[in-house]
Backbone bond lengths (Angstrom), bond angles and torsions (degrees), N, CA, C in turn:
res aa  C-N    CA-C-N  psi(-1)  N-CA   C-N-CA  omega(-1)  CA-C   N-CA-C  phi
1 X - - - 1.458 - - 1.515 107.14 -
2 X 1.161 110.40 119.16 1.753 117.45 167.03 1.487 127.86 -57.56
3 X 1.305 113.35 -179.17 1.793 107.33 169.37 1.470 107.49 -75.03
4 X 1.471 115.73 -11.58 1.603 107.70 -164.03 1.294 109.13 -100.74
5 X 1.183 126.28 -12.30 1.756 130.49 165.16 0.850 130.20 -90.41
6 X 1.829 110.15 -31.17 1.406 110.69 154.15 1.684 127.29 -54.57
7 X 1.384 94.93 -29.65 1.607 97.90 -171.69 1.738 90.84 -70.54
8 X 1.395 102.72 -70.98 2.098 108.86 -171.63 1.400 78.24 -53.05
9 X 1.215 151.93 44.51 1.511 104.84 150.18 1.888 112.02 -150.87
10 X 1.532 86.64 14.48 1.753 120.43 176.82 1.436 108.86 -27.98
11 X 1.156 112.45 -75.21 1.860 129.06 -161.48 1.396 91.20 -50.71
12 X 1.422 118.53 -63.30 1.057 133.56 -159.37 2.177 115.66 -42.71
13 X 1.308 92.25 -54.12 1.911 119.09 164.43 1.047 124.40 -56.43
14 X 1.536 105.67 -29.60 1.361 100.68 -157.57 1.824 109.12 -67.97
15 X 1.199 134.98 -30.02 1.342 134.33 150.23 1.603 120.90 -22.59
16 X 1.381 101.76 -75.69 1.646 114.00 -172.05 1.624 89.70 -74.24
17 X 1.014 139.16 -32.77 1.791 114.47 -174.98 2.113 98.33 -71.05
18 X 1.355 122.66 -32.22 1.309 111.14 -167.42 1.700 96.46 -77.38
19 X 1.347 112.61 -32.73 1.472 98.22 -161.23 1.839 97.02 -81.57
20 X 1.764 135.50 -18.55 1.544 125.83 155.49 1.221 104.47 -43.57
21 X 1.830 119.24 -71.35 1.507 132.04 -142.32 1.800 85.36 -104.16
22 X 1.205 115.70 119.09 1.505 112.83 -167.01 1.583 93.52 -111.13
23 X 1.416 124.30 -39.38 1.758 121.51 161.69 1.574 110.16 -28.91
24 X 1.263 129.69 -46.91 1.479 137.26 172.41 1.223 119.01 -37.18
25 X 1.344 109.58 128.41 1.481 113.92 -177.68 1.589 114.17 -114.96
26 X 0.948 126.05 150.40 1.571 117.38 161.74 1.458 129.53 -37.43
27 X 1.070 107.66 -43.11 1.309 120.78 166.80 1.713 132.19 -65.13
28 X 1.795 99.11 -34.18 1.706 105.37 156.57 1.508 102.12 -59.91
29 X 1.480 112.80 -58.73 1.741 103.51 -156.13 1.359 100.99 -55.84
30 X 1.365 125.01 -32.05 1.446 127.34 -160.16 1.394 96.92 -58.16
31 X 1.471 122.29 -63.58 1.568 140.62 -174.27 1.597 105.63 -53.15
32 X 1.362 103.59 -37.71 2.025 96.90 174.58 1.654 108.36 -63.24
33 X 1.548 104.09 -41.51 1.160 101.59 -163.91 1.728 121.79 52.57
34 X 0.987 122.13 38.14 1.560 118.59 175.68 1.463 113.40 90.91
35 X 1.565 118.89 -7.82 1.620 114.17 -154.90 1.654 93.97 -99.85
36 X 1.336 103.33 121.37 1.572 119.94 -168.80 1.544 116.22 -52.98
37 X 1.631 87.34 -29.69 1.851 96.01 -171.41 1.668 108.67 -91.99
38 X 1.310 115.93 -31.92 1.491 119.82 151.41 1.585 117.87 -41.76
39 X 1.238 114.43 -61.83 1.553 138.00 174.19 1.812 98.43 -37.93
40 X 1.133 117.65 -62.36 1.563 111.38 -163.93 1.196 93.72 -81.99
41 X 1.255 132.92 -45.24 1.970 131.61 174.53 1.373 99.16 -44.79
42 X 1.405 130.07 -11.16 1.660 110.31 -151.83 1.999 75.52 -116.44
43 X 1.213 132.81 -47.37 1.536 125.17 -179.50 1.528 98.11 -68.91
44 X 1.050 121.80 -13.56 1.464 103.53 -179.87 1.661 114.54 -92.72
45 X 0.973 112.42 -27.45 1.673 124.57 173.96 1.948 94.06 -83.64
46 X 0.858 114.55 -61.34 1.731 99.08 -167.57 1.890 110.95 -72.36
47 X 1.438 118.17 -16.30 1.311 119.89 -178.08 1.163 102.96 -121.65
48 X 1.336 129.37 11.96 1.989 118.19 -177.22 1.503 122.25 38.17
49 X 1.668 96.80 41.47 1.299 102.95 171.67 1.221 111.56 -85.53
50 X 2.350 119.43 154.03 1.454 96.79 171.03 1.821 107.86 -64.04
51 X 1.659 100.37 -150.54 1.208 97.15 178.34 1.684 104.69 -72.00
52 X 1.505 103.76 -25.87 1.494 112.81 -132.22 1.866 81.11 -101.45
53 X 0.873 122.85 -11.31 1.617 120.93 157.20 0.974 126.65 -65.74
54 X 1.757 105.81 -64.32 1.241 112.77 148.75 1.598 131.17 7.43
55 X 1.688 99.19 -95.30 1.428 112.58 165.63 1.222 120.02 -44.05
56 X 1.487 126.52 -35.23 1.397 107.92 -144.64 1.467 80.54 -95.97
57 X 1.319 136.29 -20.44 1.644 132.62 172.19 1.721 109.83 -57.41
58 X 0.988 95.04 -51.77 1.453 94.66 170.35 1.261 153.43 -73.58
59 X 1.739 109.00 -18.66 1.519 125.11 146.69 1.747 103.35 -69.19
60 X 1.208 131.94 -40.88 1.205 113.13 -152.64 1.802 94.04 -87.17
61 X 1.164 120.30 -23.51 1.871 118.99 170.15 1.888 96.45 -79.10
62 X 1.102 131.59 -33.90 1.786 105.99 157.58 0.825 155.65 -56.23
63 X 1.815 92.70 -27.66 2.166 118.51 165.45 1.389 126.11 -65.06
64 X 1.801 93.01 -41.24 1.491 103.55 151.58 1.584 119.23 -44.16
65 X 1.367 96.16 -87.70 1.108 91.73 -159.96 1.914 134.57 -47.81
66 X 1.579 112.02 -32.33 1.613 130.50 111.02 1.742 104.62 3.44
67 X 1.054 111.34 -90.37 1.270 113.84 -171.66 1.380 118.44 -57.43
68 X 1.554 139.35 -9.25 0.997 161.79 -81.28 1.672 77.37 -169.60
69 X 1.107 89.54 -86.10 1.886 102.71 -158.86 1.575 114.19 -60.27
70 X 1.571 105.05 -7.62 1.557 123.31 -164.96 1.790 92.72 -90.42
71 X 1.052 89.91 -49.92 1.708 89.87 -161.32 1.896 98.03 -68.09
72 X 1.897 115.10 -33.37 1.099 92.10 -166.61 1.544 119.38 -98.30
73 X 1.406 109.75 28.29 1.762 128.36 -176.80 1.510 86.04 -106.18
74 X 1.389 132.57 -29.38 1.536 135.35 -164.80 1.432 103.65 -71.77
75 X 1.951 110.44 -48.63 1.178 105.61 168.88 1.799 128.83 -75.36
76 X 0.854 102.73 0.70 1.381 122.26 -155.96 1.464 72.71 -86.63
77 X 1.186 126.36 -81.74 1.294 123.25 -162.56 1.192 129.37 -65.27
78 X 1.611 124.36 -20.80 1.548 160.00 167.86 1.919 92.58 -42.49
79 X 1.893 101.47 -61.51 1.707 119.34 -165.93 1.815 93.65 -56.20
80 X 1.337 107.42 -53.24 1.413 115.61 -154.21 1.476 100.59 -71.38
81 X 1.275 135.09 -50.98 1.634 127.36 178.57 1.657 101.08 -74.88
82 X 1.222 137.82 2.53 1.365 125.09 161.98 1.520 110.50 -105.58
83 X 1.208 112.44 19.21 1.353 108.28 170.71 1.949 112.44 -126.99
84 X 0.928 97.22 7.82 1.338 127.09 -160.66 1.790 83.86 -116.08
85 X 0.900 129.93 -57.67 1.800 130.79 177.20 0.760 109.55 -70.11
86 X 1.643 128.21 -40.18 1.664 128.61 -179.96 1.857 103.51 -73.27
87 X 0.911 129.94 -1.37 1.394 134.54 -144.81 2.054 89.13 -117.49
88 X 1.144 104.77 -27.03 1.664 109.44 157.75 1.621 85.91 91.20
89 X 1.419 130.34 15.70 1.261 110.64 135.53 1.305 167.28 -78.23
90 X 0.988 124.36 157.82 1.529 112.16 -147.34 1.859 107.45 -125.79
91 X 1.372 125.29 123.53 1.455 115.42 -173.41 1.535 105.32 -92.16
92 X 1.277 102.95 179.24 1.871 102.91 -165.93 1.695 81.30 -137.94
C-alpha cells in the first residue's frame, strides 16, 4: 500500500490501525488525519520507534492486511461457485 491509498483510504483503517497500535487514541488519529508522514511521527513519538521502524512496521501490518483481503475475496468466491454447483448448474 502506498502513501496515496493510505491517505484515500484513512477513515476506512482507522479501526484495524487502533486495534494493531493500541497506545492510539482517537484523538492521535484525529491529529494525523490520514497524513502518512504524521502517521509514522505519531508511532514514533508514542512507541520510540526510529523513523525507519516506523515504516517498516507499517508496510509489513499493510501486507497483512493485503493478505487479509486476498484470502477473504478467495473465499468469497470459493462460497459463490459452490453454491452455484450445489444449485445443479451446469457451465458450457
Amino acid at each position: 500500500m502506498n502513501r496515496a491509498v493510505f491517505e484515500g483510504q484513512w477513515k476506512q483503517m482507522r479501526d484495524q490501525i487502533r486495534d494493531w497500535w493500541g497506545e492510539l487514541t482517537i484523538g492521535d488519529l484525529d491529529r494525523v488525519g490520514g497524513s502518512f508522514d504524521q502517521f509514522i511521527g505519531l508511532l514514533q513519538e508514542k512507541y520510540g520507534y526510529s523513523r525507519k521502524r516506523a515504516e517498516e512496521e507499517f508496510y509489513r501490518r499493510m501486507a497483512l492486511l493485503r493478505e487479509i483481503r486476498v484470502e477473504v475475496e478467495a473465499q468469497r468466491r470459493l462460497a459463490k461457485h459452490e453454491t452455484f454447483r450445489q444449485s445443479g448448474a451446469t457451465t458450457s
